[in-house]
One Martini backbone bead per residue (centre of mass of N, CA, C, O) as a GRO file, in nm:
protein
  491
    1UNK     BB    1   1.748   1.849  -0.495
    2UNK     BB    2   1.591   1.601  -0.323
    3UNK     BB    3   1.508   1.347  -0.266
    4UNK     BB    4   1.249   1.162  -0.298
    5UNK     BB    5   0.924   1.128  -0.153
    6UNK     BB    6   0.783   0.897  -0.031
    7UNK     BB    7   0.482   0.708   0.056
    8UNK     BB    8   0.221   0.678   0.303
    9UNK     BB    9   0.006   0.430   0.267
   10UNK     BB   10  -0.153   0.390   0.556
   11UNK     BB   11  -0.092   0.120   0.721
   12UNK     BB   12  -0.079  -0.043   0.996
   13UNK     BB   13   0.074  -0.084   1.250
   14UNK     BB   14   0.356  -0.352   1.299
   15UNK     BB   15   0.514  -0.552   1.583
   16UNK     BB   16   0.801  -0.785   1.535
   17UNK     BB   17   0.965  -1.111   1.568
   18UNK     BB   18   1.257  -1.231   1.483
   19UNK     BB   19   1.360  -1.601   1.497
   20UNK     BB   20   1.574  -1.828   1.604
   21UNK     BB   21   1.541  -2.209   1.571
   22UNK     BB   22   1.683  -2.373   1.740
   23UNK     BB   23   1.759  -2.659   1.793
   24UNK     BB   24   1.939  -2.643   2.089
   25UNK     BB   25   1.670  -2.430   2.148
   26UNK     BB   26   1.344  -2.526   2.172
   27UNK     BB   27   1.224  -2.382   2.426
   28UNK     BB   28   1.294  -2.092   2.396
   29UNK     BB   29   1.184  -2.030   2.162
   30UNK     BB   30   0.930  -2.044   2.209
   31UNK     BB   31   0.950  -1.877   2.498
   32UNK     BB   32   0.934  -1.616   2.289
   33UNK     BB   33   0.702  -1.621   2.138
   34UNK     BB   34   0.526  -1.574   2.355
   35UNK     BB   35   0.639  -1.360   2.459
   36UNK     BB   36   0.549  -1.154   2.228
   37UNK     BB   37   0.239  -1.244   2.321
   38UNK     BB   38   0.238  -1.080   2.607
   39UNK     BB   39   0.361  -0.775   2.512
   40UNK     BB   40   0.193  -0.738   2.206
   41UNK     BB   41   0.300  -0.836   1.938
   42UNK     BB   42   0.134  -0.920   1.615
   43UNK     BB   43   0.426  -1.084   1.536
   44UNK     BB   44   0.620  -1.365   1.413
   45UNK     BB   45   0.891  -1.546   1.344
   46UNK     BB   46   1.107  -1.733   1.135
   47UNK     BB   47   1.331  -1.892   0.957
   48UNK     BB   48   1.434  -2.077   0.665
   49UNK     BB   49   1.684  -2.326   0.694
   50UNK     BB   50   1.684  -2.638   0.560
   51UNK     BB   51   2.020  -2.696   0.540
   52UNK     BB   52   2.044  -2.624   0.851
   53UNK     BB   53   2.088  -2.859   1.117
   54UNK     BB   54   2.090  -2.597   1.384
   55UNK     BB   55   1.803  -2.633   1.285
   56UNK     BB   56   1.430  -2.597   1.286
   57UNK     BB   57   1.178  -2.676   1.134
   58UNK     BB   58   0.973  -2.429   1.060
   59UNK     BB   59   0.693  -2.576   1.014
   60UNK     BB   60   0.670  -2.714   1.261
   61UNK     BB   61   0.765  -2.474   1.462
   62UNK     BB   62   0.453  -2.322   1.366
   63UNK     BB   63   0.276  -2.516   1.439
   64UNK     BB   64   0.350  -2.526   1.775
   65UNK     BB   65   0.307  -2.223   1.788
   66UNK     BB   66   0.025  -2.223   1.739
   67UNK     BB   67  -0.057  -2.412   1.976
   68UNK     BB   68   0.095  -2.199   2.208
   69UNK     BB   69  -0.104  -1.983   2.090
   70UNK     BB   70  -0.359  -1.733   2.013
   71UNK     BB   71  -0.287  -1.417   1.885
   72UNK     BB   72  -0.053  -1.436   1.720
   73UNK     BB   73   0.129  -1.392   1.422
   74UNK     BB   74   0.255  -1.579   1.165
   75UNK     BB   75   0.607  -1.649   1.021
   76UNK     BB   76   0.815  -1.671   0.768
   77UNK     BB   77   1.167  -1.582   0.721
   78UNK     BB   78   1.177  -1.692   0.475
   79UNK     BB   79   1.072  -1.912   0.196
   80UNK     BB   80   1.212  -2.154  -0.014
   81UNK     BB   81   1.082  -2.264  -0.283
   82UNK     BB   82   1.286  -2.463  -0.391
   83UNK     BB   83   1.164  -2.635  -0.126
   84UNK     BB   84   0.880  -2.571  -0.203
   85UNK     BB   85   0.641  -2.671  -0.318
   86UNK     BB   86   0.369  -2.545  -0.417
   87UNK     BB   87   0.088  -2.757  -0.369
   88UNK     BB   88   0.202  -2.805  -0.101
   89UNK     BB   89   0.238  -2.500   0.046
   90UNK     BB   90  -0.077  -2.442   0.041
   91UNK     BB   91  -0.186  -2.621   0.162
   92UNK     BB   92  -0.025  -2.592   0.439
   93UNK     BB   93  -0.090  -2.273   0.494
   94UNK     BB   94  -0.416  -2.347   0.498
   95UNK     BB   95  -0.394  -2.522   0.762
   96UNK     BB   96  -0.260  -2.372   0.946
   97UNK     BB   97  -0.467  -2.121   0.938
   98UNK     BB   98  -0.706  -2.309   1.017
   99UNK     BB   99  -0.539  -2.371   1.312
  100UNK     BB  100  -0.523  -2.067   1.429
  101UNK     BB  101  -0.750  -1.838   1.276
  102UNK     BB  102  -0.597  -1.652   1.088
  103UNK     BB  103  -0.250  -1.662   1.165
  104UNK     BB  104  -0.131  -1.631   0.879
  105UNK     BB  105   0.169  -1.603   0.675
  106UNK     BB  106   0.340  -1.582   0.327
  107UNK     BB  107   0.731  -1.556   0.301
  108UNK     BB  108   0.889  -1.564   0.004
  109UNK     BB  109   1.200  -1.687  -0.176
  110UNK     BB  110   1.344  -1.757  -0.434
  111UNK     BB  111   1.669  -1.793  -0.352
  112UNK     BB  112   2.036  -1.856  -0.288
  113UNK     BB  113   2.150  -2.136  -0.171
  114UNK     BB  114   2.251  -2.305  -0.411
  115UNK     BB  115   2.413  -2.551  -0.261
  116UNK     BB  116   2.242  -2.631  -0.057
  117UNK     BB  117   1.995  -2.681  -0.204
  118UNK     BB  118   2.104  -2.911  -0.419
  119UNK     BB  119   2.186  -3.083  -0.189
  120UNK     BB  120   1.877  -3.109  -0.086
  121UNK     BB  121   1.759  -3.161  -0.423
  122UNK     BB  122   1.716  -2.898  -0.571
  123UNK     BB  123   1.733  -2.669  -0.753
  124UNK     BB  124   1.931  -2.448  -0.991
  125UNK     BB  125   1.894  -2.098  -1.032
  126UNK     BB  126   1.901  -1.847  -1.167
  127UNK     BB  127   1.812  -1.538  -1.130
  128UNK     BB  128   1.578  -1.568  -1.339
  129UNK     BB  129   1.467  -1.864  -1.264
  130UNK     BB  130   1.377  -1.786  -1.014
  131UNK     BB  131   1.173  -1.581  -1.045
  132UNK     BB  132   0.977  -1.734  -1.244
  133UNK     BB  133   0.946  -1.973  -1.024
  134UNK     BB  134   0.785  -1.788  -0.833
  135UNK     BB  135   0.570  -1.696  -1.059
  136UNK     BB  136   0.452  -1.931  -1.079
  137UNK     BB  137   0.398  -2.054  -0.792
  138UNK     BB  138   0.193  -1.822  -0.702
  139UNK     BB  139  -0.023  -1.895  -0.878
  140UNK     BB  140  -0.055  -2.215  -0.769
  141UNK     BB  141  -0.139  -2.113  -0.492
  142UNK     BB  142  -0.379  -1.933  -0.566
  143UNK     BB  143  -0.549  -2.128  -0.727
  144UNK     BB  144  -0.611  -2.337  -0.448
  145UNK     BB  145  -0.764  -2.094  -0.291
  146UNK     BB  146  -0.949  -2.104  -0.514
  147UNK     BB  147  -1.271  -2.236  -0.446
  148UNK     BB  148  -1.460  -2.074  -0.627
  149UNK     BB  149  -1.336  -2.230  -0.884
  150UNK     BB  150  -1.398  -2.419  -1.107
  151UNK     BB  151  -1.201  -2.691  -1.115
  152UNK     BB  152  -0.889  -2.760  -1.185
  153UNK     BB  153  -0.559  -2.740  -1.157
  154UNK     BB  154  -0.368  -2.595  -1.414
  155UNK     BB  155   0.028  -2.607  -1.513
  156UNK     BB  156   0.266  -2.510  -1.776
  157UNK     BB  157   0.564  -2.461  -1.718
  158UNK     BB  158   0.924  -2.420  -1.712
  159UNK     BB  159   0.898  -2.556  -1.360
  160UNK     BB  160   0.569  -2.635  -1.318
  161UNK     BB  161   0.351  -2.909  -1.281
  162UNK     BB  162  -0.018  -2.872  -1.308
  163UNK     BB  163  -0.302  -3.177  -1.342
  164UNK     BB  164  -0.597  -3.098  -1.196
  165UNK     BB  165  -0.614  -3.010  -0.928
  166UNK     BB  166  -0.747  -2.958  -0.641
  167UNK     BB  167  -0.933  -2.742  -0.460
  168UNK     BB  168  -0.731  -2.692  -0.161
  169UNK     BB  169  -0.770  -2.536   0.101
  170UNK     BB  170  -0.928  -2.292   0.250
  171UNK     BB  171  -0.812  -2.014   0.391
  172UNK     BB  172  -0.938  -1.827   0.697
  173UNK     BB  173  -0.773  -1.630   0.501
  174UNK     BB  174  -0.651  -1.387   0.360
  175UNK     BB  175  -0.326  -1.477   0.261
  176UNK     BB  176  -0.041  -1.350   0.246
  177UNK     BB  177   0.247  -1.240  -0.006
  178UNK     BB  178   0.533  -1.230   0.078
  179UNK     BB  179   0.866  -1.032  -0.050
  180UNK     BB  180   1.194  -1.110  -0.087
  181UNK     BB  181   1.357  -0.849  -0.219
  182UNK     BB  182   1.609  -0.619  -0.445
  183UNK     BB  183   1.588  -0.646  -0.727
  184UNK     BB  184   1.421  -0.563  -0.975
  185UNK     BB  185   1.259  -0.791  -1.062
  186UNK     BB  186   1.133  -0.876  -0.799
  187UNK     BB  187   1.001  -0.620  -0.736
  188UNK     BB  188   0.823  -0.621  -1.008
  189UNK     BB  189   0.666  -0.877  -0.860
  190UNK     BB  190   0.564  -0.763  -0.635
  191UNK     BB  191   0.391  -0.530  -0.771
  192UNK     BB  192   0.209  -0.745  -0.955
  193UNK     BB  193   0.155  -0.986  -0.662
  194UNK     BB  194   0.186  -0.904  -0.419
  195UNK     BB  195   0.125  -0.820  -0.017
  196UNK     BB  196   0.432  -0.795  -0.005
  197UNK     BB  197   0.728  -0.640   0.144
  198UNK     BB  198   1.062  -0.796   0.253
  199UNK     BB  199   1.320  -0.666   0.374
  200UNK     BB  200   1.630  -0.594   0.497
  201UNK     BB  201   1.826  -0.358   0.647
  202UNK     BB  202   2.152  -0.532   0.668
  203UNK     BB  203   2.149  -0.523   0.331
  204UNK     BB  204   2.096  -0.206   0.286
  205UNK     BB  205   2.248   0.007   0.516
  206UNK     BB  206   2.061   0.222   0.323
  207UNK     BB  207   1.740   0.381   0.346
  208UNK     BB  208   1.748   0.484   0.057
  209UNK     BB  209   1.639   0.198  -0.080
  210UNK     BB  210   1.366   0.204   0.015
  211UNK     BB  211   1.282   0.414  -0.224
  212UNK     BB  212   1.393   0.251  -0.473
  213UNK     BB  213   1.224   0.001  -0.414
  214UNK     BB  214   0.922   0.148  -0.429
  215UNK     BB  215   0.910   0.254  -0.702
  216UNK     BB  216   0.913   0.000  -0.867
  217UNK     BB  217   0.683  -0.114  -0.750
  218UNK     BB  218   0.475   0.097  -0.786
  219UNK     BB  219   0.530   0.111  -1.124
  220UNK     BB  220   0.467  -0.228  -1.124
  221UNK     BB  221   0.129  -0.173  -1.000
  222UNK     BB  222   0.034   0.042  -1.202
  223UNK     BB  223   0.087  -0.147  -1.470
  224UNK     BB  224  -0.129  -0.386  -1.346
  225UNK     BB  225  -0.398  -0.235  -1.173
  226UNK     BB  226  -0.289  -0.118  -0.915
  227UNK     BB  227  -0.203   0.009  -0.556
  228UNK     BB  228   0.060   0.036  -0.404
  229UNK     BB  229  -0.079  -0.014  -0.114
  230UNK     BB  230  -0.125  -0.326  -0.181
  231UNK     BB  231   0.153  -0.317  -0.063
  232UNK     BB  232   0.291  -0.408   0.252
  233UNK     BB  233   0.555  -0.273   0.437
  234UNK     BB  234   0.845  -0.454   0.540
  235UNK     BB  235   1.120  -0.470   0.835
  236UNK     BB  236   1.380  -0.571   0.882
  237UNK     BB  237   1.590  -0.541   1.216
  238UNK     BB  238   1.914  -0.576   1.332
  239UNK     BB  239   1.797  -0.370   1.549
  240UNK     BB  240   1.776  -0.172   1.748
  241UNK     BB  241   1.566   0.144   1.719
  242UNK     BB  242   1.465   0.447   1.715
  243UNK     BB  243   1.131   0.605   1.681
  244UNK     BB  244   1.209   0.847   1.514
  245UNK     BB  245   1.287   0.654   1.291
  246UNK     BB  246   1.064   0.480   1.249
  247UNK     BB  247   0.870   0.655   1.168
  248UNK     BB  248   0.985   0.752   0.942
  249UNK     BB  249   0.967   0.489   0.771
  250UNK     BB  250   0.684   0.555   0.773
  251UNK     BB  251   0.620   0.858   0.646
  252UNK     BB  252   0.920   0.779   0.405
  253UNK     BB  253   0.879   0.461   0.314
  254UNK     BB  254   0.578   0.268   0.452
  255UNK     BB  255   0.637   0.133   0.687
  256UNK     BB  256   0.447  -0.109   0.879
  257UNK     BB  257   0.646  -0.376   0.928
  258UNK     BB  258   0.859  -0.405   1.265
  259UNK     BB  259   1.118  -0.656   1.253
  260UNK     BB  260   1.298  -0.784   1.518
  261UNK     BB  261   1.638  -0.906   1.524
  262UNK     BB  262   1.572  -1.116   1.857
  263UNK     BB  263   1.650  -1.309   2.135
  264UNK     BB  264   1.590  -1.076   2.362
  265UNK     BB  265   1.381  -1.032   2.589
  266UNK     BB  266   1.418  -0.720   2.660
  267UNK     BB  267   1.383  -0.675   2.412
  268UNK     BB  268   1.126  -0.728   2.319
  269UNK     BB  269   0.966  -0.567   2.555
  270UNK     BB  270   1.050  -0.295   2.458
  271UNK     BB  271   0.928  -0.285   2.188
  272UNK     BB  272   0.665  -0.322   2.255
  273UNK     BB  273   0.632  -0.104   2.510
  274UNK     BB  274   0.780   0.111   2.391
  275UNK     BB  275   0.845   0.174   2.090
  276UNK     BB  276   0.545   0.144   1.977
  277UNK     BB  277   0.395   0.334   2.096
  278UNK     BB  278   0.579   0.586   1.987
  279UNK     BB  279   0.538   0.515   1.700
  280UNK     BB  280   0.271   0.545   1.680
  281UNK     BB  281   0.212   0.847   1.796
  282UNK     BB  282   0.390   0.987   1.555
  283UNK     BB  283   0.244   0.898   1.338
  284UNK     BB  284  -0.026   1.012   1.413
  285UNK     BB  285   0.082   1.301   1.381
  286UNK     BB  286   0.172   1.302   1.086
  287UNK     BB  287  -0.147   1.190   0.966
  288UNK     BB  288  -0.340   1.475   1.123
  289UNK     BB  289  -0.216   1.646   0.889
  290UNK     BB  290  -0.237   1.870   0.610
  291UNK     BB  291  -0.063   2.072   0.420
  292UNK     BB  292   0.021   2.370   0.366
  293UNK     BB  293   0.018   2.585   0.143
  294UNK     BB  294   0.264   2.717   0.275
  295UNK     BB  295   0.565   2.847   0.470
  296UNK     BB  296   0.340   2.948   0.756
  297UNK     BB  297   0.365   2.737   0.930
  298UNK     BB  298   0.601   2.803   1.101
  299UNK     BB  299   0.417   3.084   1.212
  300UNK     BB  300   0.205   2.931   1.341
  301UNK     BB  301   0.395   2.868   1.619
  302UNK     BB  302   0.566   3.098   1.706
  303UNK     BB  303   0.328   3.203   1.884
  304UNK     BB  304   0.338   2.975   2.153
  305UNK     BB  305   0.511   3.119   2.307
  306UNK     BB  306   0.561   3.134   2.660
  307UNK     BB  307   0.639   3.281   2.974
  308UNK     BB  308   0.716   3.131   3.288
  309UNK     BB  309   0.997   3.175   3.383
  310UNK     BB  310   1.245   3.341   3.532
  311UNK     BB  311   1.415   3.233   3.354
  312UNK     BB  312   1.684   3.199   3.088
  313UNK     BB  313   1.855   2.972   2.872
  314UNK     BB  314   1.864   3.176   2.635
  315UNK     BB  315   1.954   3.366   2.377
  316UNK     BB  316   1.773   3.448   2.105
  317UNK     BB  317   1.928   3.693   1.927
  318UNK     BB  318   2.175   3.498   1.877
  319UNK     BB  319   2.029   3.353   1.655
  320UNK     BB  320   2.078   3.247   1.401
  321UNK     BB  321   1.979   3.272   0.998
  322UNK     BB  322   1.933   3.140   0.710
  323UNK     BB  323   1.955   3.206   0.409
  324UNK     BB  324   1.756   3.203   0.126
  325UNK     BB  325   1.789   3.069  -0.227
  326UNK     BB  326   1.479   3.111  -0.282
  327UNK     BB  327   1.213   3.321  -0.185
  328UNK     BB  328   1.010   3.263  -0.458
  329UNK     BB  329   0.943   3.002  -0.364
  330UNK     BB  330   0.715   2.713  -0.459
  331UNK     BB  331   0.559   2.425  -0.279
  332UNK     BB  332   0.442   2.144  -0.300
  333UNK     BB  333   0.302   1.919  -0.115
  334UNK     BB  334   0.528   1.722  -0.111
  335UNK     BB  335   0.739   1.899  -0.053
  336UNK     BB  336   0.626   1.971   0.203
  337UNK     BB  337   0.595   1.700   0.433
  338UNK     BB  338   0.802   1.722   0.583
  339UNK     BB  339   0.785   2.026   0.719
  340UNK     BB  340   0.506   1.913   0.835
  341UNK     BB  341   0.637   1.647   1.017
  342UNK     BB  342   0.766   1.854   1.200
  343UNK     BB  343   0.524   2.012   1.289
  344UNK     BB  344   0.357   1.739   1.389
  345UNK     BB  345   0.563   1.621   1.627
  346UNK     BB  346   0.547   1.949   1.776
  347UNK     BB  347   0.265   1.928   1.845
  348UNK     BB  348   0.286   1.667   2.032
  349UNK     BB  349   0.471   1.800   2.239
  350UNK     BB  350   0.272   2.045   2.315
  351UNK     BB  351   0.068   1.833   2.442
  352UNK     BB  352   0.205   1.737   2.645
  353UNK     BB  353   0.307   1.943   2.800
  354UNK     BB  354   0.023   2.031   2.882
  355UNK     BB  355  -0.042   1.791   3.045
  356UNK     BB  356   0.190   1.796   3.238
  357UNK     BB  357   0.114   2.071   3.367
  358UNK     BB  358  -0.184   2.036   3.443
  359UNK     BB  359  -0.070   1.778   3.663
  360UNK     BB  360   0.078   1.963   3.833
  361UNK     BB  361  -0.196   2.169   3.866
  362UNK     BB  362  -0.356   1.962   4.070
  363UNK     BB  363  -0.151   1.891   4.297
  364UNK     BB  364  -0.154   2.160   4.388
  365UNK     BB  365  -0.479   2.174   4.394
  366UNK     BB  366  -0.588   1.900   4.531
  367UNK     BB  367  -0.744   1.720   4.307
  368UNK     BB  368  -0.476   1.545   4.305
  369UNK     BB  369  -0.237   1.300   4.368
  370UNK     BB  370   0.036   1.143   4.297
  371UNK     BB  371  -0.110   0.894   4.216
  372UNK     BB  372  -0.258   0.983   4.009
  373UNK     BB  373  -0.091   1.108   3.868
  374UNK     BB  374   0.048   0.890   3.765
  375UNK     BB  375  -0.150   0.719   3.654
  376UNK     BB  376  -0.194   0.948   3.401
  377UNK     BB  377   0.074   0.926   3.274
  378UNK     BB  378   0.042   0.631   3.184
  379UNK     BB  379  -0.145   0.692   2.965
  380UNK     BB  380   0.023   0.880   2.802
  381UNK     BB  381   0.107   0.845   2.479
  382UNK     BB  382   0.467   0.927   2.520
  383UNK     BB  383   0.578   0.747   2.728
  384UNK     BB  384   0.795   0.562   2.588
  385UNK     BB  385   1.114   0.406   2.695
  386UNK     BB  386   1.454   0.367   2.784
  387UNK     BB  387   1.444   0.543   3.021
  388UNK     BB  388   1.578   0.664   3.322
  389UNK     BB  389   1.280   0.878   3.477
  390UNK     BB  390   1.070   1.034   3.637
  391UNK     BB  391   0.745   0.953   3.694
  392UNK     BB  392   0.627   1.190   3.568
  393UNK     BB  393   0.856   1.269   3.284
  394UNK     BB  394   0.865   1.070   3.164
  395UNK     BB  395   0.685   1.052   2.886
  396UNK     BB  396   0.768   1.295   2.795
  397UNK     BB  397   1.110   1.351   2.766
  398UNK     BB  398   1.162   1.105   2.609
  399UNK     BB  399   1.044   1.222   2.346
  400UNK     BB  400   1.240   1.431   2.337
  401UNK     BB  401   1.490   1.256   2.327
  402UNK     BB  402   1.434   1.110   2.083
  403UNK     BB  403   1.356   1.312   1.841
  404UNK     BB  404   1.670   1.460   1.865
  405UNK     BB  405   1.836   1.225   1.802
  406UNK     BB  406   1.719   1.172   1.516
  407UNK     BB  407   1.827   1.483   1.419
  408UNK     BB  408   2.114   1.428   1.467
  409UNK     BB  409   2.143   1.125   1.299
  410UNK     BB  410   1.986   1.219   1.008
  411UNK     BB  411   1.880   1.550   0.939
  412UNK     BB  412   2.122   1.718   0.983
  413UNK     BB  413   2.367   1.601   0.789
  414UNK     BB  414   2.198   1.617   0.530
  415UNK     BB  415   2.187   1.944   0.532
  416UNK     BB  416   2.456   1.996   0.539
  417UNK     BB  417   2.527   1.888   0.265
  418UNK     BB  418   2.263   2.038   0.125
  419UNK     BB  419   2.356   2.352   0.328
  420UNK     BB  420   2.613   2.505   0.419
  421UNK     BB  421   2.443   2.763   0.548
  422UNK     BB  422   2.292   2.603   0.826
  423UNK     BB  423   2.478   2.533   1.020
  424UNK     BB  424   2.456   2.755   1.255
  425UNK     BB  425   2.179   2.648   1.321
  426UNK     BB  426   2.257   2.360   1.397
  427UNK     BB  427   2.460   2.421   1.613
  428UNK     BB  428   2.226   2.532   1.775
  429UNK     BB  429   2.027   2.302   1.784
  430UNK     BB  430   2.199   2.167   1.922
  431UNK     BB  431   2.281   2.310   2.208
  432UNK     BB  432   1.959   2.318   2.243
  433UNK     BB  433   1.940   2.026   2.329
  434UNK     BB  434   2.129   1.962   2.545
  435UNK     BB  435   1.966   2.201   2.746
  436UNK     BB  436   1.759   2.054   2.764
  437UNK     BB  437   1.850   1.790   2.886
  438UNK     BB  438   1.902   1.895   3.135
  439UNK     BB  439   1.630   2.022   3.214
  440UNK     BB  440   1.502   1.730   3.222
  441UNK     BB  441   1.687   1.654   3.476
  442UNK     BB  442   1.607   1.857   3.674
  443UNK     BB  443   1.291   1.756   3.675
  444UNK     BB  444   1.343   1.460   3.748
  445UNK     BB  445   1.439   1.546   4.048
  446UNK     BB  446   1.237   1.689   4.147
  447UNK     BB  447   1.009   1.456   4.110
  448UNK     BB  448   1.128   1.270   4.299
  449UNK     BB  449   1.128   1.434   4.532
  450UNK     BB  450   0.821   1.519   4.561
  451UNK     BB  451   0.724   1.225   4.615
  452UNK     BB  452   0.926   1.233   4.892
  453UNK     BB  453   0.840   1.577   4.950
  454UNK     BB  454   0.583   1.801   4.894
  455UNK     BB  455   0.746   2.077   4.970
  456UNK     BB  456   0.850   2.074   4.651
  457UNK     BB  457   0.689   2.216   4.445
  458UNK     BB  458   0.849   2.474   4.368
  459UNK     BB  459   1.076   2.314   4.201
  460UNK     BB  460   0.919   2.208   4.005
  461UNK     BB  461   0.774   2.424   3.846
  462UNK     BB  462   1.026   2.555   3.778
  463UNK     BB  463   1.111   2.355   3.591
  464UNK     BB  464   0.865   2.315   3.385
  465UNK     BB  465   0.878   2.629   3.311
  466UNK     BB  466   1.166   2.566   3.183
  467UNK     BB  467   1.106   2.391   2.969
  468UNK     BB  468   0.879   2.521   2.845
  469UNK     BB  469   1.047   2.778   2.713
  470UNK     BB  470   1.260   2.619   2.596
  471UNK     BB  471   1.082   2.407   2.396
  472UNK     BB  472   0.929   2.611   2.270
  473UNK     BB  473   1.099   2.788   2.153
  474UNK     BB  474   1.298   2.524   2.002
  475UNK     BB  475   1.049   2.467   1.825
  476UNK     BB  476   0.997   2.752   1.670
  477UNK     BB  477   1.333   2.772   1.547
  478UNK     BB  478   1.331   2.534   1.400
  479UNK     BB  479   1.086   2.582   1.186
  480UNK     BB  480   1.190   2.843   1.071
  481UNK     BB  481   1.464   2.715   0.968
  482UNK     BB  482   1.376   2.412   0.831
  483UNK     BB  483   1.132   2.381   0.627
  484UNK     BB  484   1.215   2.461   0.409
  485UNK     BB  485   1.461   2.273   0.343
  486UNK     BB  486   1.295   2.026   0.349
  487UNK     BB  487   1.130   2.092   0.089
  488UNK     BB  488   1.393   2.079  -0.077
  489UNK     BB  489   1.549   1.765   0.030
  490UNK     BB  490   1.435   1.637   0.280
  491UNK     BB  491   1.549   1.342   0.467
   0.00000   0.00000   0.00000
């Protein structure tokens, strides 16, 4: 049996950018949060180390940052607690997003650079007591955003003490409160108290830790009287990642706030403009369908193949086909959600294909001029990629070029591991996807002649013709062979 799958916590993707607050260019970083909200993302962040002195101070910097930005929201990524005492944090935060109209939100960390730290005249605290002070802390914060209970706060810990103190101001919205967390004790207090879980994805280097993170908040949240689903999970980013994984992490292991670490505009705009779309996309294919009874998902699309083109790119008798070690068996709902999310993305894919199709036969038949076609790819839903490839086919070829990636460097080595007789099935599968991507490329040069002299109709069609069948086929010999071992093992 394979790694228990998290679960989609069901969540709106967000998509947003961690910017380094760089002293020596302070017009930069500025014009890059605008830029940030210019491209479309929905949060912006910045870093908070306050002993680093070739940084600017991040509370500063969010204040004009909310002033130079209209729509865009704020935080820091993450706030040291031992640097910021809670009822001065409170009142700041709820300043912060009443002047922004409800952009802010409160990322804090217990804690790390302990030397630092005490430079600066903070405390030092052990890691137990890191803990404790963040949790005494968030009380604090809590209570004095809550002015609709009478009387002043007051807070008698072991590390802050608050004798009576006047509630407010109210925050223009209830201001969420995440947490950089990675060790049991603070999951647990993520868990109990949080509104948001915040790891970095390069502390964490594989992302099965982000499962094992997950458990434990959920644990601790349904012992608090809490839902899971309460605790929103966000994940920094180390760099570009492809959208068929970030998908991934949307749908096995709830990530729904996709924080891109990175100063580089055309980084930011690709984010944006590129990966959110389909990233979005996938997973809305991912949750519009409900896992079925048992593993004849598989045949339900088996039969949608259908022969277009005048030739074959390759013979099917040949295709291996792995034994099945337990063919008695039947798996649960949860175990099925792996291959039933594989048969969701391949939905996705035949969906666009028909309407790739579609939008050829309209300009065949003079319905529609080849300008309106274009315009009309361009709102296809799975459009976005960062390849360049002809008018026409990037929408589709990008994400099934992106889909295949993902599952050559994710999903087939998994299996390899877990299941050395599908091996001939996976290189047949992966020698499948090189073969389609030649023909991805062949579609892609028609479209460009096409566009430049309308006289190719023939030989678009032809390459059209020769990807549908070629795409179905190797769609469905994919779900007959791998839906089940996903179902034993998970992603």
């Amino acid at each position: 049996m394979g790694e228990p799958l998290m679960p989609d916590y069901g969540h709106d993707l967000q998509f947003s950018a961690n910017l380094v607050p760089a002293a020596g260019q302070a017009d930069e970083v500025v014009a890059l949060a605008q830029l940030a909200e210019r491209a479309g993302l929905d949060l912006v962040t910045f870093q908070d180390h306050p002993y680093q002195p070739a940084l600017l101070d991040t509370w500063t910097l969010l204040s004009f940052v909310a002033a130079r930005t209209e729509r865009i929201r704020l935080a820091g990524n993450v706030h040291p607690l031992p640097l910021r005492p809670p009822a001065v944090l409170a009142q700041a935060a709820a300043s912060l997003d009443l002047l922004s109209h409800g952009r802010f939100e409160l990322a804090l960390g217990a804690g790390g650079y302990w030397d630092a730290i005490e430079a600066m005249g903070g405390p030092r605290h052990t890691p137990s007591e890191a803990v404790a002070a963040l949790e005494e802390g968030i009380g604090i914060i809590r209570a004095i955003w809550d002015t609709g209970t009478r009387g002043g706060v007051h807070h008698r810990g072991e590390h802050y003490r608050v004798d009576g103190l006047k509630r407010g101001p109210r925050p223009a919205h209830d201001i969420g409160i995440w947490l950089g967390a990675y060790k049991p004790r603070m999951l647990r207090l993520t868990g109990r108290l949080a509104d948001g879980w915040l790891p970095s994805l390069p502390r964490f280097q594989d992302v099965s830790a982000l499962g094992a993170g997950n458990a434990v908040i959920d644990e601790a949240a349904l012992e608090a009287g809490r839902s899971p689903s309460d605790v929103r999970r966000l994940l920094n980013l180390g760099g570009p990642l492809p959208a068929a994984q970030l998908a991934e992490l949307a749908l096995v292991h709830g990530v729904s706030v996709f924080i891109l670490m990175s100063g580089d505009p055309r980084e930011i705009e690709r984010f944006a403009a590129e990966t959110a779309p389909a990233v979005r996309e996938l997973v809305a294919a991912g949750r519009g369908h409900s896992p079925e009874p048992d593993h004849r998902t598989a045949t339900r699309t088996a039969t949608r193949t259908a022969t277009h083109a005048a030739v074959q790119v390759w013979d099917e008798a040949t295709r291996p086909t792995a034994p099945d070690p337990d063919p008695g068996r039947r798996y649960t709902p949860a175990e099925q959600a792996a291959g039933q999310h594989l048969v969701d993305v391949h939905d996705h894919l035949r969906a666009e294909l028909a309407q790739l199709r579609d939008l050829v036969e309209q300009v065949a038949a003079g319905t529609i001029d080849a300008g309106a076609a274009r315009s009309q790819i361009a709102t296809m839903t799975m459009r976005q990629n960062n390849w360049t490839l002809g008018a026409y086919c990037e929408s589709y070829c990008r994400l099934v070029t992106m889909h295949h990636t993902g599952e050559d460097s994710m999903v087939f080595p998994k299996l390899r591991r877990a299941e050395p007789g599908l091996a001939p099935v996976l290189d047949r599968l992966q020698e499948e996807h090189e073969a389609i991507h030649k023909i991805i490329e062949r579609v892609d040069r028609t479209l460009v002649a096409f566009v430049g002299e309308p006289g190719g109709l023939g030989d678009l069609r032809a390459a059209v013709d020769l990807l549908s069948d070629a795409l179905l086929s190797h769609l469905s010999y994919e779900e007959r062979e791998l839906v089940p071992p996903l179902s034993r093992h998970g992603f």
